[in-house]
Structures are given as C-alpha cells and as structure tokens.
N, C-alpha and C positions, 0 to 999 in steps of 0.2 A: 863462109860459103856465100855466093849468088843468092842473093834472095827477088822473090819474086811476089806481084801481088797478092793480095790474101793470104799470105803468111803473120800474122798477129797473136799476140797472148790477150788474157784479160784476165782481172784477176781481183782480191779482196771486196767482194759482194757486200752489202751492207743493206738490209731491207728491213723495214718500218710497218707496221700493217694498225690501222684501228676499224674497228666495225663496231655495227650495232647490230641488232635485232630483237624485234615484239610480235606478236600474238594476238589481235583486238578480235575479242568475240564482237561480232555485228548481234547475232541471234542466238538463241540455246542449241544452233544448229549449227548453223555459220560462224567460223573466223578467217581472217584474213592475216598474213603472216606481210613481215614489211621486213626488209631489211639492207642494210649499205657497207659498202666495205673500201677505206682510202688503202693503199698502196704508194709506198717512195721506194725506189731500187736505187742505190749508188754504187757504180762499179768502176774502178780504177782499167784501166786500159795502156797497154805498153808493146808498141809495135815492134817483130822478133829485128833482127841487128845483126849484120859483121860485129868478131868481136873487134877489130881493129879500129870500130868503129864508136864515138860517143854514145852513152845510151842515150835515144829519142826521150824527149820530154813525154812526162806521165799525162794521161789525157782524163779527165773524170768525166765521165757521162752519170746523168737523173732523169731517172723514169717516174713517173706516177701518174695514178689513173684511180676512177672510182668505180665500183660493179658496182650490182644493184640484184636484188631477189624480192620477189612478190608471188605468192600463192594463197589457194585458197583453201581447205577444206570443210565438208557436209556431212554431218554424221544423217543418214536415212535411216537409219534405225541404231538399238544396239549392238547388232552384227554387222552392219555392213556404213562404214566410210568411203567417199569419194574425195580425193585430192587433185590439184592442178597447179602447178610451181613453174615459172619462166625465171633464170639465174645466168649471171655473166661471171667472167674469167678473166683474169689475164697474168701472163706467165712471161715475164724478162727472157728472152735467149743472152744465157752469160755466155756463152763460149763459141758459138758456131759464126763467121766473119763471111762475108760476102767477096767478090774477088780481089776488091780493092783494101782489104783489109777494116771495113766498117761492121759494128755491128748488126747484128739484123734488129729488125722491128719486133718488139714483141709479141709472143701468142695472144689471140685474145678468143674468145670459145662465149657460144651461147648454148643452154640447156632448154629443153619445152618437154615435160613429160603430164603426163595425166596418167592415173591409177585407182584403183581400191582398193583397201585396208579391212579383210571380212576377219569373224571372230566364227566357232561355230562349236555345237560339244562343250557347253557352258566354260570358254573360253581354253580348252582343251587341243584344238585345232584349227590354227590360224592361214588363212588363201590370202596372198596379194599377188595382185597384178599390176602392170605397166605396160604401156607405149613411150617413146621415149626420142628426140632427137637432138644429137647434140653435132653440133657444129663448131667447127676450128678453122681459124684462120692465120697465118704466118709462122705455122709451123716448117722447120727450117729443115731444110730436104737436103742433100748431096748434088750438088748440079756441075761437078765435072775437077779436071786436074791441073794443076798450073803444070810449067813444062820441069818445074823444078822436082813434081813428084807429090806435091801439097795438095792438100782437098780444099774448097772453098764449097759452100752452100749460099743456098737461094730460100727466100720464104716463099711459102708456097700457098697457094691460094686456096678454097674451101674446100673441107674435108668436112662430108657431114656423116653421118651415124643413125640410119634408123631400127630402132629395136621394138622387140617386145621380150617383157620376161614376166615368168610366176614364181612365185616361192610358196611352198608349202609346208610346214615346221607344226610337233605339237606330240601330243601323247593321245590319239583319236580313242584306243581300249591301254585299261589300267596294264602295265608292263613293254604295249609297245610305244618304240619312237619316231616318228617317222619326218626325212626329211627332204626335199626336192628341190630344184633350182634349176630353170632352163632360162637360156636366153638366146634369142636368137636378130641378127642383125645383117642389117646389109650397107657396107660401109665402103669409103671409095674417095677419090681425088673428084670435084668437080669441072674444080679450073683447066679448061685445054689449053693455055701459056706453062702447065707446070709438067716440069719434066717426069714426071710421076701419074699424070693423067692416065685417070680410068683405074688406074692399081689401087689393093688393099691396101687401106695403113699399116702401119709395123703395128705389129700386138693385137690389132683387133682380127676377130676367129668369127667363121659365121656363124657359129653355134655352139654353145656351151650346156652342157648337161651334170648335175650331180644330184644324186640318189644315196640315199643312207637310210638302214632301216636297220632296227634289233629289236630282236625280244628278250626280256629278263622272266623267268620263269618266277612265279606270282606265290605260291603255296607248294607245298609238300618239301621230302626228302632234298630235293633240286633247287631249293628257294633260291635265287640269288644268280642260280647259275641263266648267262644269259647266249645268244649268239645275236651277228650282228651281219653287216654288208656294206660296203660301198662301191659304188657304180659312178666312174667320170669317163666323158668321155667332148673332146672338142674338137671343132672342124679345123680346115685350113685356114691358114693365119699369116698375115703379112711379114713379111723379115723383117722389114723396121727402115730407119727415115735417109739410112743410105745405101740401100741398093733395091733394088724391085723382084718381083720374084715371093713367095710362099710358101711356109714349112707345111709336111703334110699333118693333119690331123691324126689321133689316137683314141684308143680308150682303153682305160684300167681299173681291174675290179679289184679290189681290198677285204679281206675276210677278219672278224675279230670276235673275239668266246673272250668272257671275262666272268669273275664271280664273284660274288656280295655275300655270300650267307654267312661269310664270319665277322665279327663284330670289329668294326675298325678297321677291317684291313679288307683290301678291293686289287685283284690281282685281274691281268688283261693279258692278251697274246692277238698280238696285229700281226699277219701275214701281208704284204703290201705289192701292187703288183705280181700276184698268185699264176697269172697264165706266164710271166715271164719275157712280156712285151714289149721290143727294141721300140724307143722312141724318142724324138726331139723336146726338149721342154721349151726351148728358146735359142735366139740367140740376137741380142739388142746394143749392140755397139758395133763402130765399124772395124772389122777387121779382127774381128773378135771370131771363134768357131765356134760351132753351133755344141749346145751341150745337154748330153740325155741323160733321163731319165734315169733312175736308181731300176737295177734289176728285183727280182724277188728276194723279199728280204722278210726276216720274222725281228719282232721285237718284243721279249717279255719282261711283262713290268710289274712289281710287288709294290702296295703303296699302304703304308699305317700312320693311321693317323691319332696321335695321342691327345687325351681329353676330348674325344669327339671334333676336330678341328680337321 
C-alpha cells in the first residue's frame, strides 16, 4: 500500500534501571531521605514498508536519564508526623511517532507533596493527609490523521495535577472497622500550543471517594456474626490521550454480612453494586469502546483454614 508519513513500528525494548536510596537521621526528630535513580532504554526501530519493497535498515535509538528524590520528615510528637518529598520521572514513549515517523521525546514528570502521618486510639486509628502536585511533561497526545487513515501524535506540553487527599484506616472501638479515602484534584493541559489545551487528562477524575465500614458483633449468641458497607463514588474523568471529551462520574454501594464464630472456618456474602447502577469504568486506548461496569451481582464464599493457617 501508499504509505504516508508517521506510519512506523518500534519494537524490542530493552531497559536498564539502578538506584539508590538512605534515610540520615539529622536529629531524634528529623531525617532527611536522599535518593538517585539511572535509567538506559534501548529500542529497535523499523519504519512500516511496501512489501515489494526491501526492508528499511533497523535504526537503534538510547535513552537515559537520571531522577532524583529528596524529603524530609518530623516527628512533633508520638502521634503526629509531618513529611515533604520533591521526586522526578521519566518515562520512554515506545510506540507513539510524530508525523514524520520519529519517535517522540520522552515523559518526564515532577512530584512536590507535603502531608501528615497522625496515629490516635493507642495506635488504633490512623488520619493522613496531603497536598500534592504533580506535573508531566511530553506526554504524547493524538494530534491529527495522515491522508492514508494513520494517527500520528505530538508530545504535549505541561500537564499539572493539583490534589489534596485524607485517608482514614483503623479499628477506633473493639469489632469496628473503619476505612475512608478522598481525593480531590484539579487537573488540566497547561500549554496553549497543545492541541488538548485547557482539557482533562485521560484517567484523572475530579474526585474520588471511598468509604468501608463493618461491625463484627463482639460477645454473645452472634459472636462472629458481622455486617459491613462500602461506598465509592468519582467524578468526571477525562477519555484518555486521544481524543478530548469526558466520562460521566458514578457511585456504587456494596453491602457484605460475613461470620467468624466457628473455628476456622469464615464464610462472607458480597452483594456488589446493590442499587443496580449503569456505569462507565473506563475506556483508555484509541478506538477501543467504553466498558461498564458489572451489574448487581452477589458472591458467596466459604473459607477453612486447616492448622489455623
């Protein structure tokens, strides 16, 4: 067939990685975390072809690069720590070609978060928090079609990320459990040269929520027997790195009764999805259709365990 620019393969990856990382207490309070990481990527490269034609000589490209990590954290008391971590990325594009058929530039991403680390309930019930920004740069976007029918991409200039999340995990009173995780973010194209300006990234959601909580019934007749909950629910969310546009959010509650009072043996009943709620879960390749979610479904599970194992 006609072939037309940006039409290429790539292919046998070959990547290398060595790092380090320590810990140096400064104070009984203070430590300082350090750490380095090399990277080599070699990948074979073979531009697509007539077949009437000789195959094009194999082309090797070598990437490497070095990140780096540095944080700090303070313990102010026995319950409560404070940490602060600045971290770099980077991430080869093996497959996505530019119009001329060259590879793109690799990703390369910087993290900056600050948080607390609390303990509380003689370590019974653990709160952490975060702020959080992460940034990406030459992540490789869908930027249009040869006349032959062929996609080429573009790397695409700053995508940054700013969040904040809590997690909440622990056993606060004897029998319950309680667990939480929000996060919530405001995420976006910076660069107005990218064809993607102003839009969400693929995958990131403005908000993400989950909730799990049971109780196991503690003494009597019922010892063992417990019930439980869970609760998710996330916002809208970007399609992904080639095309623009956004899945709608959902949420789904999960119901679960399990029982312990016989020795060894722990039987459970998950109802999942209980209201019966049409949804998307994703859909992240091009050309690929979007695919949902499992309707209401129950799953019960008998489990023994022999010599206590």
């Amino acid at each position: 067939p006609t072939l037309y620019p940006g039409q290429a393969s790539s292919g046998a990856p070959l990547a290398y990685g060595v790092y380090a990382q320590g810990q140096i207490p400064v104070t009984d309070r203070l430590k300082v975390l350090l750490g380095a990481r090399w990277d080599q990527v070699r990948l074979d490269t073979v531009p697509y072809h007539p077949i009437v034609e000789p195959t094009p000589p194999r082309e090797r490209k070598t990437l490497d690069e070095t990140t780096g990590r540095v944080g700090l954290t303070y313990d102010l008391n026995q319950q409560v720590s404070f940490y602060t971590v600045y971290a770099q990325s980077f991430s080869p594009e093996l497959f996505a070609t530019d119009i001329d058929g060259n590879l793109l530039p690799p990703e390369t991403g910087e993290v900056y978060e600050f948080g607390a680390k609390t303990e509380w309930f003689d370590r019974r019930l653990g709160v952490n928090t975060a702020i959080y920004r992460v940034d990406r740069d030459n992540v490789a976007v869908s930027a249009g079609t040869n006349p032959g029918g062929g996609s080429y991409s573009a790397a695409s200039g700053l995508q940054r990320s700013d969040g904040f999340e809590i997690e909440v995990n622990g056993r606060p009173l004897p029998g319950w459990d309680l667990s939480l995780a929000m996060n919530v973010v405001d995420s976006a194209y910076k660069d107005r040269r990218d064809p993607f300006y102003g839009k969400q990234p693929g995958g990131t959601a403005d908000y993400q929520v989950g909730l799990y909580s049971a109780y196991e019934i503690q003494a009597g007749p019922a010892r063992g027997l417990g019930f439980g909950a869970s609760f998710f629910a996330i916002g809208d969310r970007g399609v992904g790195t080639f095309v623009t546009g956004t899945i709608p959010g959902y949420e789904r509650l999960d119901l679960h009764a399990f029982y312990r009072g016989i020795k060894d043996v722990e039987i459970n009943l998950l109802v999942r999805n209980v209201t019966d709620e049409t949804y998307i879960e994703g859909a992240d390749r091009p050309g690929s259709i979007a695919f949902f979610g499992s309707p209401v479904a129950a799953l019960l599970s008998v489990r023994y365990s022999i010599g206590g194992y």
